[in-house]
LUMLODO-326679 format. One record per residue: residue in three letters; x, y, z of N, C-alpha, C in turn; residue number from 1. Coordinates in Angstrom, 2 decimals. Example, Ala and Ser with C-alpha at 12.3 -4.5 7.8 and 13.67 -1.06 7.14 Angstrom:
   code      n_xx      n_yy      n_zz     ca_xx     ca_yy     ca_zz      c_xx      c_yy      c_zz   pos
    ALA     13.19     -5.69      7.80     12.30     -4.50      7.80     13.20     -3.30      7.80     1
    SER     12.85     -2.25      7.08     13.67     -1.06      7.14     12.90      0.03      7.87     2
This chain:
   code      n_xx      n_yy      n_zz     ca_xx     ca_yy     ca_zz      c_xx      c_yy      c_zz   pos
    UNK     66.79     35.39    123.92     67.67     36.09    124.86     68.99     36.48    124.20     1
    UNK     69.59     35.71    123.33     70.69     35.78    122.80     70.77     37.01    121.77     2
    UNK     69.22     37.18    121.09     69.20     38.44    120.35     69.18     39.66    121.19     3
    UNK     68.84     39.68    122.51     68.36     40.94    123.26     69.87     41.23    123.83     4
    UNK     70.81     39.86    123.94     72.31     40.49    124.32     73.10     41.08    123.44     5
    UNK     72.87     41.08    122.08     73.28     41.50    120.94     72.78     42.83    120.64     6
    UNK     71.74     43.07    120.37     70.96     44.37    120.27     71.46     45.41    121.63     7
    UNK     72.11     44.66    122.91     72.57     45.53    124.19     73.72     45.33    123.71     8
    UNK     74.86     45.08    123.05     76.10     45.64    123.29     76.62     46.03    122.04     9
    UNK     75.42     45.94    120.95     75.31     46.98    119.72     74.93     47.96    119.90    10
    UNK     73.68     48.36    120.72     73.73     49.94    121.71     75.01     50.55    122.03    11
    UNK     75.60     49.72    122.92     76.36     49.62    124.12     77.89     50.97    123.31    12
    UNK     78.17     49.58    121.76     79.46     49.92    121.39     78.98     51.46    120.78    13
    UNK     78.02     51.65    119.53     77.61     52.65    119.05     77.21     53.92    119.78    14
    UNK     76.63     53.72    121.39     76.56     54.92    121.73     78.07     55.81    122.34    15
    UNK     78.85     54.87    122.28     80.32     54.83    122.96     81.36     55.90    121.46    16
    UNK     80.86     55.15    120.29     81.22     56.02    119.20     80.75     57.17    118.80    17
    UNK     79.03     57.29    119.09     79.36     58.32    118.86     79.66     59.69    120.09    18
    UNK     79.67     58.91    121.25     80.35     59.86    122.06     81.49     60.63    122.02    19
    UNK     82.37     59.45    121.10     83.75     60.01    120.51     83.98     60.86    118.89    20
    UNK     82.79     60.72    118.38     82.73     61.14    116.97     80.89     61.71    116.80    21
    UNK     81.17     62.35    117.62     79.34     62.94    117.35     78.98     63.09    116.38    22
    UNK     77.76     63.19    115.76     77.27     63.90    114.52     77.11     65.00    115.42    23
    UNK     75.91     65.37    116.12     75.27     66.05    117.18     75.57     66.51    118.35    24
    UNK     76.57     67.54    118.98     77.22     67.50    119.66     76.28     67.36    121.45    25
    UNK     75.06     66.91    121.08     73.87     67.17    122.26     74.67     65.76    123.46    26
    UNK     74.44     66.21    124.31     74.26     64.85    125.86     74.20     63.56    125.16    27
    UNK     75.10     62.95    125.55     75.16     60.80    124.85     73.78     60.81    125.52    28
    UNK     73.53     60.51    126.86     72.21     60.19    127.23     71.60     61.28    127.43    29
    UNK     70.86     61.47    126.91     69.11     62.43    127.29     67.86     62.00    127.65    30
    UNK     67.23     62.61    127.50     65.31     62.10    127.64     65.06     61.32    126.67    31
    UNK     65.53     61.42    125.40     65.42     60.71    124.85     65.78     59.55    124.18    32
    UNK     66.87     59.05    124.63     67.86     57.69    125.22     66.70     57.08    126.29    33
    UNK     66.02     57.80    127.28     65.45     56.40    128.31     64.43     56.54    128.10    34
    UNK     63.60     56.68    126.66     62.08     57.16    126.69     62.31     55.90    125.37    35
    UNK     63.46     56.02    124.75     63.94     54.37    123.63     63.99     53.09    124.43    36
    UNK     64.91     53.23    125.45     65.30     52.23    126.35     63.92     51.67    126.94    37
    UNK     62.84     52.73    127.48     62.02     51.91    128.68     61.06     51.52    127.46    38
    UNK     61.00     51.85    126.19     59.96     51.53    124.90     60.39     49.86    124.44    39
    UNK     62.17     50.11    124.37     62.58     48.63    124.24     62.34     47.58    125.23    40
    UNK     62.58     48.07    126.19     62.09     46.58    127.23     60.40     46.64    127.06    41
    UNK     59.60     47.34    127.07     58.33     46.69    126.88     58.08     46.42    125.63    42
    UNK     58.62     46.03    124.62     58.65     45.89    123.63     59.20     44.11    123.84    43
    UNK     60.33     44.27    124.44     61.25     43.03    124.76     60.23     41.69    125.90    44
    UNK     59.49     42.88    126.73     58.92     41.76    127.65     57.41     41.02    126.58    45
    UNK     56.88     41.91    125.76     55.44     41.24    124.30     56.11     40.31    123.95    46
    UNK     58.07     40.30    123.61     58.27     39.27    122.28     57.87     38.34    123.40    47
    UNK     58.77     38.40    124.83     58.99     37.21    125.38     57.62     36.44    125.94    48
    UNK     56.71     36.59    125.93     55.22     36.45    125.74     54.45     35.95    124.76    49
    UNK     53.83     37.10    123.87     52.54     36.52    123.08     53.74     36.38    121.91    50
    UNK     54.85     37.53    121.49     55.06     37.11    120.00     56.33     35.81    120.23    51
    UNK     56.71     35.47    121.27     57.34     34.12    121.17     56.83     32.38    121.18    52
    UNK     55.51     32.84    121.81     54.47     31.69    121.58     54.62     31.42    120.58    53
    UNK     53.64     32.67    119.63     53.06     31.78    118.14     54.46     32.29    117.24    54
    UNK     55.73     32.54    117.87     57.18     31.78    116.95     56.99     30.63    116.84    55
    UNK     56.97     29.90    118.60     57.76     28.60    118.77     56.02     27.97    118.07    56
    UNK     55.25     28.56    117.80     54.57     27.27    117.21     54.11     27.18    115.47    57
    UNK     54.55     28.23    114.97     54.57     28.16    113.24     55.91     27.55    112.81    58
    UNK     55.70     26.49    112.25     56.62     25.54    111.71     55.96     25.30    110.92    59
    UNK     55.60     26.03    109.25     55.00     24.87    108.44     56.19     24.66    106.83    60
    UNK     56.87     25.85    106.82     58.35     25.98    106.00     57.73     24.88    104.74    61
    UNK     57.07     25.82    104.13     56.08     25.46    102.52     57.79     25.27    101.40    62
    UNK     58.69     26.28    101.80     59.57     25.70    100.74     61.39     25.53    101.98    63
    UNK     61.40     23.85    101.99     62.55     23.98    102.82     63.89     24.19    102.24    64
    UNK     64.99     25.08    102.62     66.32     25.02    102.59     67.07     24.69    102.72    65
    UNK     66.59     23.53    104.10     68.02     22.85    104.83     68.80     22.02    104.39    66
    UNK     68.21     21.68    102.95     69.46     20.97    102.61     71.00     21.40    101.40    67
    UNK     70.40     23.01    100.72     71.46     23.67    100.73     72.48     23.84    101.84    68
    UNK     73.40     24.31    100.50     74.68     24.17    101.76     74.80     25.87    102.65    69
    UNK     74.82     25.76    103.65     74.91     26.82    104.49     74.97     28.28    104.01    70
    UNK     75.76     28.63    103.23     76.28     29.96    102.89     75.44     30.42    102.05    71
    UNK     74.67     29.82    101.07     73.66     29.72     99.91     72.21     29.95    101.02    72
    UNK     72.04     29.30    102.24     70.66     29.46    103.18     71.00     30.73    103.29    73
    UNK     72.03     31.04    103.70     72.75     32.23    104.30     71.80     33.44    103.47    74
    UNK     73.08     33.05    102.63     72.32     34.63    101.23     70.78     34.78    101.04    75
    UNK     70.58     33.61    100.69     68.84     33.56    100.59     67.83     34.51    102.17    76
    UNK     68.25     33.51    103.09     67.56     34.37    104.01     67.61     35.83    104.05    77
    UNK     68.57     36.28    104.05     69.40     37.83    104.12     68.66     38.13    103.08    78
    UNK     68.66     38.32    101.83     68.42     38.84    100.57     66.63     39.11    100.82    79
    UNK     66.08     37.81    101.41     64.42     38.23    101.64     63.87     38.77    102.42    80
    UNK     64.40     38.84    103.41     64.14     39.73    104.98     64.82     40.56    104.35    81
    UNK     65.47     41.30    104.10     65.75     42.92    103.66     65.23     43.43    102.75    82
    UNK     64.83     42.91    101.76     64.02     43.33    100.95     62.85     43.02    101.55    83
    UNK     61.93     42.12    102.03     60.49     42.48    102.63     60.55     43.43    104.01    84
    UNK     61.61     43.63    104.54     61.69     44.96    105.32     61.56     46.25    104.55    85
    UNK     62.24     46.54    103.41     62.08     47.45    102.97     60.65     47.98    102.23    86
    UNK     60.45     47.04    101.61     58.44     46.94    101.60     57.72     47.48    102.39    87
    UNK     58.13     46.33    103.41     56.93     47.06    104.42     57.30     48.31    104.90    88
    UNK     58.52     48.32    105.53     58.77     50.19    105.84     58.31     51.01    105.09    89
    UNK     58.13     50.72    103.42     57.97     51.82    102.69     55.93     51.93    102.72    90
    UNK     55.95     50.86    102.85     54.06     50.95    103.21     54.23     51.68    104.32    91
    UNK     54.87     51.25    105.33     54.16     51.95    106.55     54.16     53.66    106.56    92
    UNK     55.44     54.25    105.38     54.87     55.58    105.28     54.54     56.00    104.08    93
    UNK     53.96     55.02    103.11     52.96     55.57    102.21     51.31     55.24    102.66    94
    UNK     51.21     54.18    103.66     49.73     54.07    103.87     49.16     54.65    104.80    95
    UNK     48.36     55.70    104.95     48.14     56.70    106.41     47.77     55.43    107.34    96
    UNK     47.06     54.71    107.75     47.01     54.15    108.72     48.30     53.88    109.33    97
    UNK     49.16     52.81    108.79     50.09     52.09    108.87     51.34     53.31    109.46    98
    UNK     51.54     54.81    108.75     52.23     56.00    109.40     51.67     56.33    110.31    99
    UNK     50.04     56.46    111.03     49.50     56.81    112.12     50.56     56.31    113.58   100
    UNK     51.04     55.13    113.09     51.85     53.97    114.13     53.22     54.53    113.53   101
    UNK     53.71     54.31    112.57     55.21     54.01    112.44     55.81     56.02    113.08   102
    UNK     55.30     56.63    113.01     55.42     58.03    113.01     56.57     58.10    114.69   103
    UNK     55.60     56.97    115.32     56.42     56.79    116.76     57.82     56.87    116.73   104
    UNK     58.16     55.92    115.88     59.81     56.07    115.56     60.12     56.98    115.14   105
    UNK     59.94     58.13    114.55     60.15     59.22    113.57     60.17     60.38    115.11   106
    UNK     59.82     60.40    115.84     59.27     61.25    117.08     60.41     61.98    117.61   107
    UNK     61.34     61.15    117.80     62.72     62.18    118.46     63.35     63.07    117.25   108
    UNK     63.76     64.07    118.09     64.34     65.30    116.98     65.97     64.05    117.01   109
    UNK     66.68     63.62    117.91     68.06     63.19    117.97     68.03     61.93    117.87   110
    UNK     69.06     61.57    117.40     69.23     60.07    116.88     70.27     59.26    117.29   111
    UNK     70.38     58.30    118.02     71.00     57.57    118.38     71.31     56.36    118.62   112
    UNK     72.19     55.38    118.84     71.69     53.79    118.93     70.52     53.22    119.21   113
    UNK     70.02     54.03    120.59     68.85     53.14    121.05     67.86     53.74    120.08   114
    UNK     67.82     54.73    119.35     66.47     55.10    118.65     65.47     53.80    117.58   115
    UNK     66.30     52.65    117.22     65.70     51.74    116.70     64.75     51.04    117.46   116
    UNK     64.89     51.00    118.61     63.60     50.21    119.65     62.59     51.35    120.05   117
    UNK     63.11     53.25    119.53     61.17     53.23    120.05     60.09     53.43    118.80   118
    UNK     59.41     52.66    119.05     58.18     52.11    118.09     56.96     51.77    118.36   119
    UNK     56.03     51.92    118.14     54.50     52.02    118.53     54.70     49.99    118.79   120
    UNK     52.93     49.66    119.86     53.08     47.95    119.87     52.71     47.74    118.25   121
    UNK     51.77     48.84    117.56     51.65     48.10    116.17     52.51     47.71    115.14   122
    UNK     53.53     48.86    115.19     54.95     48.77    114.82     55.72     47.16    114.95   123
    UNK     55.52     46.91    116.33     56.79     45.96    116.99     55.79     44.20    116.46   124
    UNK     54.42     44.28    116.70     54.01     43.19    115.94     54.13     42.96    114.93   125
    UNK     54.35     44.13    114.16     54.29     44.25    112.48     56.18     43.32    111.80   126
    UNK     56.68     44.05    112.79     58.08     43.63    112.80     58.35     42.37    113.06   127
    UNK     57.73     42.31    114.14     57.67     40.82    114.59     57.07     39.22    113.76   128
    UNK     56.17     39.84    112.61     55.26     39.01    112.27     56.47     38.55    110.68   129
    UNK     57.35     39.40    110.36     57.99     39.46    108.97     59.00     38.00    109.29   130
    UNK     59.73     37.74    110.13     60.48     36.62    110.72     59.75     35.63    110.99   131
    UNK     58.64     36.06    111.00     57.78     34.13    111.45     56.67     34.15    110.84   132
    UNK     57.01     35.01    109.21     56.18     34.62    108.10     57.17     33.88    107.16   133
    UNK     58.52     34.59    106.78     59.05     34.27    106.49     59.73     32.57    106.73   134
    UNK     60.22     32.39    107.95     60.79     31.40    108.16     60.29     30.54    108.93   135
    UNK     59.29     30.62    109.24     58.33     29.67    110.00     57.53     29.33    109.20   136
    UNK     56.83     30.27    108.10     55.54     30.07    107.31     56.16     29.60    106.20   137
    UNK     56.72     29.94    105.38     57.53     30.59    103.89     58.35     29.39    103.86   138
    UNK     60.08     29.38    104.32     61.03     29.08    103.84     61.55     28.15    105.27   139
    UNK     62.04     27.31    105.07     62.92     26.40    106.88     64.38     26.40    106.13   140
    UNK     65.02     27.39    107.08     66.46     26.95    107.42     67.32     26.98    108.47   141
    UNK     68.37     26.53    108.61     69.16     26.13    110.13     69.11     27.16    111.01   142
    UNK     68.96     27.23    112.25     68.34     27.85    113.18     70.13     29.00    113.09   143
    UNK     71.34     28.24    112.51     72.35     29.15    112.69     72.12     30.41    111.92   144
    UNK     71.24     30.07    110.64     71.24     30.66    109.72     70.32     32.20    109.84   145
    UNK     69.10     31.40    110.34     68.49     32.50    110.85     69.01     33.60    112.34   146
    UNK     69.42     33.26    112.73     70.21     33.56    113.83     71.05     34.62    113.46   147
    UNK     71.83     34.70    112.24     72.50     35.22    111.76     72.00     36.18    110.70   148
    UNK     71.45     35.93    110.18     70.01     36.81    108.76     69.57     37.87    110.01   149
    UNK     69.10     37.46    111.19     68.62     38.52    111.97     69.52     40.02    112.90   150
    UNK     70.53     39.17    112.98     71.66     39.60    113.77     72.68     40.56    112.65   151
    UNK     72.94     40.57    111.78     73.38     41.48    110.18     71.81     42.71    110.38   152
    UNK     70.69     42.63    110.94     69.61     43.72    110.88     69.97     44.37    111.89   153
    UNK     70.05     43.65    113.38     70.10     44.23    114.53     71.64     45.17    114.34   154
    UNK     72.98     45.04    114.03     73.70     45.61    113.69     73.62     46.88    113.08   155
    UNK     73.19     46.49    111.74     72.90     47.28    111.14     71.50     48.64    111.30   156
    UNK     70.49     48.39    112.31     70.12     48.94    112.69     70.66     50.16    114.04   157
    UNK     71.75     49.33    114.87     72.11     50.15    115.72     73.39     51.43    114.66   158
    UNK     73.97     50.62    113.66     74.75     51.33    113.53     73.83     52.63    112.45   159
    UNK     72.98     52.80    111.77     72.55     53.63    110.92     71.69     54.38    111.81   160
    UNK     71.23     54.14    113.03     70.78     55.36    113.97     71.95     55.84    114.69   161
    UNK     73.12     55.74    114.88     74.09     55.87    115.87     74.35     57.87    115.40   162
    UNK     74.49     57.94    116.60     75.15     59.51    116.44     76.13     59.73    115.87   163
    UNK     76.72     59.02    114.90     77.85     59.47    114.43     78.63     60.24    113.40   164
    UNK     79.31     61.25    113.06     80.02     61.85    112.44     80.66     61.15    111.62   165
    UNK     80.38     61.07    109.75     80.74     60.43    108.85     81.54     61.50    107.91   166
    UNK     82.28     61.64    107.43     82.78     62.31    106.19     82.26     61.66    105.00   167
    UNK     81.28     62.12    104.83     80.19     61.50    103.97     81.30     61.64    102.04   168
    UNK     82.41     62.76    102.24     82.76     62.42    100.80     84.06     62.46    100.92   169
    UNK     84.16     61.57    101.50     85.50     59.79    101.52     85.08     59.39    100.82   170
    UNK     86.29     58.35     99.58     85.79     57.69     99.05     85.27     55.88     99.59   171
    UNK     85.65     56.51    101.07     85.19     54.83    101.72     83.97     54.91    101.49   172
    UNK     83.38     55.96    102.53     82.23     56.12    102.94     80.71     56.28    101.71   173
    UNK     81.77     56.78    100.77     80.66     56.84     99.56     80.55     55.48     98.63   174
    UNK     81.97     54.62     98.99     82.00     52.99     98.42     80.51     52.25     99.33   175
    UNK     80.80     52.86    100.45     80.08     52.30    101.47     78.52     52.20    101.47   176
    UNK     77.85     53.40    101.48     76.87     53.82    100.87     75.96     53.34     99.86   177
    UNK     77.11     53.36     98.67     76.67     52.58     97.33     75.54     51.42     97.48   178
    UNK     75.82     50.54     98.37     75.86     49.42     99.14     74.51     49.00    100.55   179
    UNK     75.60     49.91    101.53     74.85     49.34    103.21     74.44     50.89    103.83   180
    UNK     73.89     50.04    104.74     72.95     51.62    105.24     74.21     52.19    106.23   181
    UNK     73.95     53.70    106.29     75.33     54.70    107.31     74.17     55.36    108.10   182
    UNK     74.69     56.30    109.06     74.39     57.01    109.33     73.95     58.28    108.73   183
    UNK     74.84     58.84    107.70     74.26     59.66    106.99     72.87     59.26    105.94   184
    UNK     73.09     58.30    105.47     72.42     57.48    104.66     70.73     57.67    105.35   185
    UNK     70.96     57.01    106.91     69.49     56.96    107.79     68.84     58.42    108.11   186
    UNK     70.04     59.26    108.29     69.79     60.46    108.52     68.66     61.61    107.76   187
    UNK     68.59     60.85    106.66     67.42     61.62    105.47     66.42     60.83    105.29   188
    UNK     66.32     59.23    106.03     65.23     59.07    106.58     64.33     59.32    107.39   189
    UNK     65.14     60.05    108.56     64.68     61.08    109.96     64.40     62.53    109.72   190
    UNK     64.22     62.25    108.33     64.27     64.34    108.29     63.53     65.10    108.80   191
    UNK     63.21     65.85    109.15     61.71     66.16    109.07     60.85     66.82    108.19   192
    UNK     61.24     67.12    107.26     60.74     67.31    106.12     60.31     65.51    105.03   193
    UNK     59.55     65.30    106.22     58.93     63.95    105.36     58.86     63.99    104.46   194
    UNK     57.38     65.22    104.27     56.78     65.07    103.21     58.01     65.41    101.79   195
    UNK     58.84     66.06    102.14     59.44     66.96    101.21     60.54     65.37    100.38   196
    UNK     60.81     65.09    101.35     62.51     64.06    101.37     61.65     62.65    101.79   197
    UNK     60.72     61.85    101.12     60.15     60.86    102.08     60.91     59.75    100.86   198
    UNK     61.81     58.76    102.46     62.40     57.38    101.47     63.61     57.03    102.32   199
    UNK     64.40     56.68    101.34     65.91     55.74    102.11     65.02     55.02    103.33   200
    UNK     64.01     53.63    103.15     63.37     52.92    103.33     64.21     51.83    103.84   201
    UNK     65.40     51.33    103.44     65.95     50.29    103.48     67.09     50.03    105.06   202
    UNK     66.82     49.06    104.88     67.31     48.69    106.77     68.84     47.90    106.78   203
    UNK     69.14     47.03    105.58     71.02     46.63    105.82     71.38     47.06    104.40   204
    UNK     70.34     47.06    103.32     71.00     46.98    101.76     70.37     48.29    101.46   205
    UNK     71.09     49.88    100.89     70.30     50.71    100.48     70.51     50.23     98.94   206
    UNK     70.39     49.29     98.43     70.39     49.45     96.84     68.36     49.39     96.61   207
    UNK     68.13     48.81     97.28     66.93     48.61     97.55     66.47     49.84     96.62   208
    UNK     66.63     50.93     97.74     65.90     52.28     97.73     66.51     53.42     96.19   209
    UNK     67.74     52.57     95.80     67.96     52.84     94.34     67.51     52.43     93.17   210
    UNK     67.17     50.87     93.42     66.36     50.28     92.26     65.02     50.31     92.22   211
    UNK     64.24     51.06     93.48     62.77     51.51     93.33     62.54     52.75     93.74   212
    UNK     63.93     53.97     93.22     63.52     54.81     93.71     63.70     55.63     94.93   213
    UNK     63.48     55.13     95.62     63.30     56.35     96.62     64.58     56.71     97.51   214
    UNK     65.83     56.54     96.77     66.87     57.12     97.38     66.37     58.91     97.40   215
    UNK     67.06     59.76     98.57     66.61     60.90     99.16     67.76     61.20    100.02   216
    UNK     68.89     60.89     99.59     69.91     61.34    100.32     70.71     62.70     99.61   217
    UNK     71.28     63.38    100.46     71.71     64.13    100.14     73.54     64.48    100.47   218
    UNK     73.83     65.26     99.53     75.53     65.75    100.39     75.44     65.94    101.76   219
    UNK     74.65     67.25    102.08     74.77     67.47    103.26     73.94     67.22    104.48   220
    UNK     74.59     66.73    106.00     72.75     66.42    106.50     71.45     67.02    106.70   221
    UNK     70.19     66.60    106.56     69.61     67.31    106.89     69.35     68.59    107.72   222
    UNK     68.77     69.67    107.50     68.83     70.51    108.48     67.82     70.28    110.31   223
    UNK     67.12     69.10    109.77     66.43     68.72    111.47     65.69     67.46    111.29   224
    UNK     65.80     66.89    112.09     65.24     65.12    112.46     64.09     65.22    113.38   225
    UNK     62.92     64.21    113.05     62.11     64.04    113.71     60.65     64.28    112.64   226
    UNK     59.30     65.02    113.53     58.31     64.88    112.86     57.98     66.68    112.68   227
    UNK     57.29     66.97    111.49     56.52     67.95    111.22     56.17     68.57    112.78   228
    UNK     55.84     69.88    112.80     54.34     70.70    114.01     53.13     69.50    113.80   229
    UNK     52.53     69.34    112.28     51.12     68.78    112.54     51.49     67.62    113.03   230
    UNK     52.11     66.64    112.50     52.69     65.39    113.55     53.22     65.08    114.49   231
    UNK     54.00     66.18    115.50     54.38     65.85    116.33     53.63     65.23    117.51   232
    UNK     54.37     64.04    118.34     53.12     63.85    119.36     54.26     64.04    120.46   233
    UNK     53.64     63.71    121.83     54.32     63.88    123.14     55.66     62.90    123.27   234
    UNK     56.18     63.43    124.17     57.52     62.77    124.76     57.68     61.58    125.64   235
    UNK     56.67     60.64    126.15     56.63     59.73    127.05     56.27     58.51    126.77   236
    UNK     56.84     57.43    127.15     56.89     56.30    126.78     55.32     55.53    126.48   237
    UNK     54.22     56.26    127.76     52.28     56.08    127.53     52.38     56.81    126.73   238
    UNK     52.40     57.95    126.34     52.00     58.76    125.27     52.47     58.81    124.11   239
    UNK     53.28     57.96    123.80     53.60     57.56    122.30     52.92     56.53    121.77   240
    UNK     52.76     55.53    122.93     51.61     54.51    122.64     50.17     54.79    122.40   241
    UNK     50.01     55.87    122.91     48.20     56.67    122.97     48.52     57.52    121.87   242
    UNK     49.85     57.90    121.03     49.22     58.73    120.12     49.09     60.23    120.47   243
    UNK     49.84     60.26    121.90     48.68     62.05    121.84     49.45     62.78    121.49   244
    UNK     49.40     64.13    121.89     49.66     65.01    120.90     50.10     65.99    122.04   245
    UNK     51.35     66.75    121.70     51.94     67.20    122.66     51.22     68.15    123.47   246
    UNK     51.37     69.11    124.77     50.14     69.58    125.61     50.06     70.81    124.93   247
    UNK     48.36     71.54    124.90     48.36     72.28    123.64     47.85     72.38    122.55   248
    UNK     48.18     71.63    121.76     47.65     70.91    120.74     47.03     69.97    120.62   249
    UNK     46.05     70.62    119.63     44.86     69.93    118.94     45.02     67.98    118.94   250
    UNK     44.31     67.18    118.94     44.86     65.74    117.98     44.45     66.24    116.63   251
């Protein structure tokens, strides 16, 4: 519960910014703000169900931590969950199956805080399963610790979808960059020119996507977000889950 109040007033603050600093000068809320929103709560009501069961019951922590000292669990956790996030994100759009699903997120042309919660259920298990391989299966450390390793993602996820207007050549913003994920940064992950620009994979650390590659950012932002004609599918919270394909068109 404590993560789902966090992830709501990391929405909350980011859609508030970029109301004041748009990238996009489109409606704060649209269709596609409550087509994220009603994706996140059913997303939110699975964890609190099947994927919080088999949390609370994998405890086997093959290599334990807890007796480092805090700040050292700290780094460690952080450092492996972002890098096996970035893995798997980058499978999910190099392996066609695995993009058949992740494509869901890719679906809105506009981008905004809530855009990190809409995601296919294969998506949200897949996500779900990296935290309680890791630290349930893998590694045991203090419940503060993890708490916190997770909460640096959820942040950082609201803030690199957020609508916001960056002066991408500041020298903050380009210190910044170097580094952690921006908005501009996420923005050439949403391109739609996948195929053309496919990468910037990485979810709190973009060095990631420098030391294997697939940085794909550019000076200026993309010219449009979302999916290809052949990929596009429909607009509705069932029909992103079914996959279909907008009315019209072929599957």
């Amino acid at each position: 519960m404590t993560g789902a109040l966090l992830q709501g007033g990391v929405i909350g603050v980011f859609l508030l910014l970029g109301a004041l600093w748009p990238r996009n000068p489109a409606p704060v809320v649209g269709r596609h703000t409550f087509v994220n929103l009603a994706t996140g709560l059913l997303m939110f009501l699975v964890r609190l169900g099947l994927v919080g069961w088999v949390a609370a019951r994998v405890e086997v922590h093959l290599l334990d931590l807890r007796a480092l000292p805090g700040a050292v669990q700290l780094l460690i956790a952080f450092l492996v969950l972002d890098f096996t996030r970035y893995w798997v994100h980058r499978l999910d759009h190099r392996v066609p199956w695995l993009w058949t699903f992740h494509r869901v997120h890719h679906s809105s042309d506009h981008l905004d805080s809530t855009a990190g919660l809409r995601m296919h259920i294969v998506d949200f298990f897949q996500l779900s399963a990296i935290p309680i391989v890791l630290f349930g299966l893998l590694f045991g450390v203090q419940p503060w610790v993890f708490a916190v390793a997770m909460g640096i993602g959820v942040v950082a996820d609201g803030f690199q979808h957020a609508n916001l207007r960056l002066n991408y050549a500041h020298p903050f913003w380009r210190t910044w960059d170097r580094l952690l994920n921006n908005p501009h940064f996420h923005a050439w992950h949403h391109n739609a020119e996948g195929a053309q620009f496919d990468g910037n994979y990485g979810n709190t650390l973009t060095i990631w996507d420098r030391l294997f590659g697939s940085d794909v950012t550019r000076d200026e932002l993309p010219e449009a977000l979302g999916l290809s004609p052949d990929q596009a599918l429909d607009q509705s919270v069932l029909a992103l889950q079914l996959l279909r394909r907008p009315p019209g068109q072929a599957a």
